[in-house]
N, CA, C and O atoms as a Tinker XYZ file with bonds, in Angstrom:
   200  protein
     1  N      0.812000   -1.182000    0.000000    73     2
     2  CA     0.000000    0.000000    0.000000    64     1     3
     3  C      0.867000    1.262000    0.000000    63     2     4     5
     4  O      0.665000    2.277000   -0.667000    81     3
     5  N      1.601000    1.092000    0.631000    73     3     6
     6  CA     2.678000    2.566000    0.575000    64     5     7
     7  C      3.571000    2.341000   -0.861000    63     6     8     9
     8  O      4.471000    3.150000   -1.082000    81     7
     9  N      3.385000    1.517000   -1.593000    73     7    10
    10  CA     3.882000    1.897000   -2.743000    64     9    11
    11  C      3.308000    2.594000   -3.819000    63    10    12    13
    12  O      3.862000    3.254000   -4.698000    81    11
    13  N      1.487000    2.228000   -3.524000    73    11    14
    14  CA     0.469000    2.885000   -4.218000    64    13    15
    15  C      0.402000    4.356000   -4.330000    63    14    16    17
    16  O      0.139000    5.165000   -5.219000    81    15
    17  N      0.884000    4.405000   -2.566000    73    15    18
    18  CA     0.957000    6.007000   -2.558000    64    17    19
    19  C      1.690000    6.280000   -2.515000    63    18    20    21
    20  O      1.604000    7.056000   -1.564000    81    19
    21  N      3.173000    6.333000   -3.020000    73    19    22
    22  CA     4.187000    6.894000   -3.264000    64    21    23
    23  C      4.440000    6.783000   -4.773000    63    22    24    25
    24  O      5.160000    7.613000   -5.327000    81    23
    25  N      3.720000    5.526000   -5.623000    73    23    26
    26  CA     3.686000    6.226000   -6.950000    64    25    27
    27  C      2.069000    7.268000   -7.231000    63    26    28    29
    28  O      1.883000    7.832000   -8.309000    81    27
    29  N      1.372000    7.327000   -6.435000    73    27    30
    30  CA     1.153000    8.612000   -6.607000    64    29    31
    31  C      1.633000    9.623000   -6.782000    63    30    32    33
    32  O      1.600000   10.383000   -7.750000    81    31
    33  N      2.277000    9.695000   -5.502000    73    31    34
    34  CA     3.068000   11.254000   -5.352000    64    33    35
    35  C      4.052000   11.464000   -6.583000    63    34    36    37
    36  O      4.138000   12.511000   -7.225000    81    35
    37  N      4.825000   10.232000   -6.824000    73    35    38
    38  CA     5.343000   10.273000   -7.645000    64    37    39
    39  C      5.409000   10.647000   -9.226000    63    38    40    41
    40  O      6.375000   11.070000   -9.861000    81    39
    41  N      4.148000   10.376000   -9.647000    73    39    42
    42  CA     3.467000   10.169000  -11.224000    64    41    43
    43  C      2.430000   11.638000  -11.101000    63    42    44    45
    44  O      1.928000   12.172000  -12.091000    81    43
    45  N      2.262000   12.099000   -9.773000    73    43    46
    46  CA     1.746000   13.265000   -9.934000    64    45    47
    47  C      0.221000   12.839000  -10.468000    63    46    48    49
    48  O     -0.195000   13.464000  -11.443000    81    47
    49  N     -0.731000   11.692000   -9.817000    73    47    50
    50  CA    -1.530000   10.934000   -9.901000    64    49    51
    51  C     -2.840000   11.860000   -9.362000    63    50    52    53
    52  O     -3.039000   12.163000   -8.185000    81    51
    53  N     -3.724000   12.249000  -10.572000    73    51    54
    54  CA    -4.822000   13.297000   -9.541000    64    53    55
    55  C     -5.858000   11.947000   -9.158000    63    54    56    57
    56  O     -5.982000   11.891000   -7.935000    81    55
    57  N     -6.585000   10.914000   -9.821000    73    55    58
    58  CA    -7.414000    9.899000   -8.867000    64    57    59
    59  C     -6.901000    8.768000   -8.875000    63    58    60    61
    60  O     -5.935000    8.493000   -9.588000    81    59
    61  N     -7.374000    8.081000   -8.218000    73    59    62
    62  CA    -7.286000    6.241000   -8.665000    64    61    63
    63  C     -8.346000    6.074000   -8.274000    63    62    64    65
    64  O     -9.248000    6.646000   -7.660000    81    63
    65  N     -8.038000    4.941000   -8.855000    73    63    66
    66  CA    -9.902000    4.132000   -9.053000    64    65    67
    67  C     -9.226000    2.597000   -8.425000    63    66    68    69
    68  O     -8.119000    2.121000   -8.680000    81    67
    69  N    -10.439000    1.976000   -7.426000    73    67    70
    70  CA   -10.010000    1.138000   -6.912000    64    69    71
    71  C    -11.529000    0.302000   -7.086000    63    70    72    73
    72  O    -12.640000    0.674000   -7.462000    81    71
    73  N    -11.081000   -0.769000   -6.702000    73    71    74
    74  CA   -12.310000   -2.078000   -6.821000    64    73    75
    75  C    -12.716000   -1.994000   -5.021000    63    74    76    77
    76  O    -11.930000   -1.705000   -4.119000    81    75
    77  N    -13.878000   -2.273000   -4.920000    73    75    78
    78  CA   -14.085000   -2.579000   -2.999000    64    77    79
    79  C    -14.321000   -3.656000   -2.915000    63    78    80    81
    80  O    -15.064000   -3.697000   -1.935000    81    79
    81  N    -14.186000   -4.804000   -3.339000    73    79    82
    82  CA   -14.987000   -6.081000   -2.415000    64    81    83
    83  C    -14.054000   -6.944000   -1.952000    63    82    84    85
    84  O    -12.969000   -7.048000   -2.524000    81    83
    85  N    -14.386000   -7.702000   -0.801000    73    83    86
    86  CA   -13.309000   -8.819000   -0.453000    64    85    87
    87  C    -14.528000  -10.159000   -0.260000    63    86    88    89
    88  O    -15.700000  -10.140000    0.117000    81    87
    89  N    -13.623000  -11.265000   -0.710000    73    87    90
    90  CA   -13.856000  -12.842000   -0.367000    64    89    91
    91  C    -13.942000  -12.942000    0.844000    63    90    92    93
    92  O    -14.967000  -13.605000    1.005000    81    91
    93  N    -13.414000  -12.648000    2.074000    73    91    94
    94  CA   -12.995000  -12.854000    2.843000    64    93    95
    95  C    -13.345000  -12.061000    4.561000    63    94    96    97
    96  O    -12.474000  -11.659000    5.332000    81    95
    97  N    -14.869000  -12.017000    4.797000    73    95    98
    98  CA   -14.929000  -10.945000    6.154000    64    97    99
    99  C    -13.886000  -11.065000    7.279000    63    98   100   101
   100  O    -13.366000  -10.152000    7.921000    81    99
   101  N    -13.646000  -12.750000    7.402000    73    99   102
   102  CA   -12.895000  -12.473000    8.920000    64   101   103
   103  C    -11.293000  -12.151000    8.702000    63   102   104   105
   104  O    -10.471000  -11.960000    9.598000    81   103
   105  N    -11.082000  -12.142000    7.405000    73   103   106
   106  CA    -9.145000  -12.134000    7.475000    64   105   107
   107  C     -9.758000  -10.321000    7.263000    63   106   108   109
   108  O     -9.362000   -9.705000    8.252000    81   107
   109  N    -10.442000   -9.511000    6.448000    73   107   110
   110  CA   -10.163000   -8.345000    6.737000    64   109   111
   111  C    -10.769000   -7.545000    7.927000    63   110   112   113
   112  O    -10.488000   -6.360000    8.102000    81   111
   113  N    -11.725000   -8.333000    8.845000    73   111   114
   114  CA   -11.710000   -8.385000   10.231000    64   113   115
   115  C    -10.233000   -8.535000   11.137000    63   114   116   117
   116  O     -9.842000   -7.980000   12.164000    81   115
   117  N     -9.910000   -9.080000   10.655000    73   115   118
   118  CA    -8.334000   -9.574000   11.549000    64   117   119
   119  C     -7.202000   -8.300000   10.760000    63   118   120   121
   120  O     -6.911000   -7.226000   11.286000    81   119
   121  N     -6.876000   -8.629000    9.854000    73   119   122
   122  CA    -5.911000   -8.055000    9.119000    64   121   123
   123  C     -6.362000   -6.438000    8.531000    63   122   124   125
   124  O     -5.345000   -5.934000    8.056000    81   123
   125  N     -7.273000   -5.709000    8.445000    73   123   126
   126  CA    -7.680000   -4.982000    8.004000    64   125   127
   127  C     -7.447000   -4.895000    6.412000    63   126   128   129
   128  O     -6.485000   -5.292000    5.753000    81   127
   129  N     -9.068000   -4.012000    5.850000    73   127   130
   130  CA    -8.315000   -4.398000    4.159000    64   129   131
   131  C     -7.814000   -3.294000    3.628000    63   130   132   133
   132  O     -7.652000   -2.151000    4.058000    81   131
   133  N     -7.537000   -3.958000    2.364000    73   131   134
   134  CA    -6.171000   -3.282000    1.520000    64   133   135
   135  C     -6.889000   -1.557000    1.093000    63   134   136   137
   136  O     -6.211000   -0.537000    1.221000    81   135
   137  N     -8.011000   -1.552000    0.705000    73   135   138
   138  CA    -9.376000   -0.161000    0.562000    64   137   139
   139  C     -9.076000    0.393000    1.771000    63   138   140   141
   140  O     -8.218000    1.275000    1.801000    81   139
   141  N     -9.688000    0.001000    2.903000    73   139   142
   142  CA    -9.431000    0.972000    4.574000    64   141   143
   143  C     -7.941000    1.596000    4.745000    63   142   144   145
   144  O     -7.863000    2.775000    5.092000    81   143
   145  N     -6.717000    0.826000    4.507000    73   143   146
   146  CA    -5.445000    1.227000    4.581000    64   145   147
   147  C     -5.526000    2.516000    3.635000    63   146   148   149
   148  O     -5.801000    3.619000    4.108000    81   147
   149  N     -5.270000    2.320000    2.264000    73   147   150
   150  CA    -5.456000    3.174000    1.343000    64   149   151
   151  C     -6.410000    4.983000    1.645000    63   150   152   153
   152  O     -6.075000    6.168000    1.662000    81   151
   153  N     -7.869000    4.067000    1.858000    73   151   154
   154  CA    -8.303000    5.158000    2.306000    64   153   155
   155  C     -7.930000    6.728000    3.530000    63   154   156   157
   156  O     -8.314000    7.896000    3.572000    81   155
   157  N     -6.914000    5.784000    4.425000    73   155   158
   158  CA    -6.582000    6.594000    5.264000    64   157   159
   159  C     -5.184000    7.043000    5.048000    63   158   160   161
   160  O     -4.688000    7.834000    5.850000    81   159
   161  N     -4.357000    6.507000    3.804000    73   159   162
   162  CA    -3.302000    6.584000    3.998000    64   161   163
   163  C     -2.929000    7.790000    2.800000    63   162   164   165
   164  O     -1.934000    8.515000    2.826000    81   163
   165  N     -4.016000    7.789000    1.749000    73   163   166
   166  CA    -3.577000    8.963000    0.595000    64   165   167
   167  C     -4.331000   10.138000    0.858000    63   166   168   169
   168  O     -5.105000   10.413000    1.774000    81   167
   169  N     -4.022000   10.645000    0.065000    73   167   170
   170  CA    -4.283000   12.189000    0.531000    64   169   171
   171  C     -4.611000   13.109000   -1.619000    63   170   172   173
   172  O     -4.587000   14.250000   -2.081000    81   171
   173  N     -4.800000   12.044000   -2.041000    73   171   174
   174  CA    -5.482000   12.368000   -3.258000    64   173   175
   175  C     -6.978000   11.680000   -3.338000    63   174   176   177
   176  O     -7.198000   10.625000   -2.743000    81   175
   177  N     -7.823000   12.237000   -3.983000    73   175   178
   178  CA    -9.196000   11.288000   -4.175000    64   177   179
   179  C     -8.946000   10.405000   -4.557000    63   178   180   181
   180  O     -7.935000   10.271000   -5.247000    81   179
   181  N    -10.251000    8.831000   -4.101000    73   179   182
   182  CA   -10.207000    7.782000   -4.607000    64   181   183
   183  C    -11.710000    7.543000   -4.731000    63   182   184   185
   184  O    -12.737000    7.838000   -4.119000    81   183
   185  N    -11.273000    6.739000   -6.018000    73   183   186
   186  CA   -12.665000    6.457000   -6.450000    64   185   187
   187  C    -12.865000    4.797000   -6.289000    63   186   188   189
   188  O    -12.077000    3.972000   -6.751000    81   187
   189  N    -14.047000    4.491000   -5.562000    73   187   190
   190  CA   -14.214000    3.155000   -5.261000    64   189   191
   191  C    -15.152000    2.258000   -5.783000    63   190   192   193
   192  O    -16.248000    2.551000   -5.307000    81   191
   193  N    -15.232000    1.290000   -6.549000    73   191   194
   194  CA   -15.752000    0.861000   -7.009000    64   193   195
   195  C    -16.345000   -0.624000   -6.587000    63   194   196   197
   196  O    -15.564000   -1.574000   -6.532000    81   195
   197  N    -17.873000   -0.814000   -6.265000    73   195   198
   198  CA   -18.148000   -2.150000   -5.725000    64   197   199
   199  C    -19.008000   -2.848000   -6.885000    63   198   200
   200  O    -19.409000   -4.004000   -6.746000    81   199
């Protein structure tokens, strides 16, 4: 995930577009998912897609 957002910053990235769904409630219960990280971690819009 911090590579996502560092080629942001990098590429000078105004959105991304991301997919939302997971297989899986209890591993992103446990592990948190890869969307929630993201969400809190960039600081450009994201567009989410379910």
């Amino acid at each position: 995930m911090e590579a996502l957002t560092a080629y942001q910053a990098q590429h000078d990235i105004d959105l991304t577009v991301m997919g939302a769904f997971s297989h899986n409630r209890l591993r992103d219960l446990l592990m948190g998912s890869i969307t929630a990280k993201m969400l809190l971690s960039t600081q450009q819009p994201l567009l989410l897609l379910r």
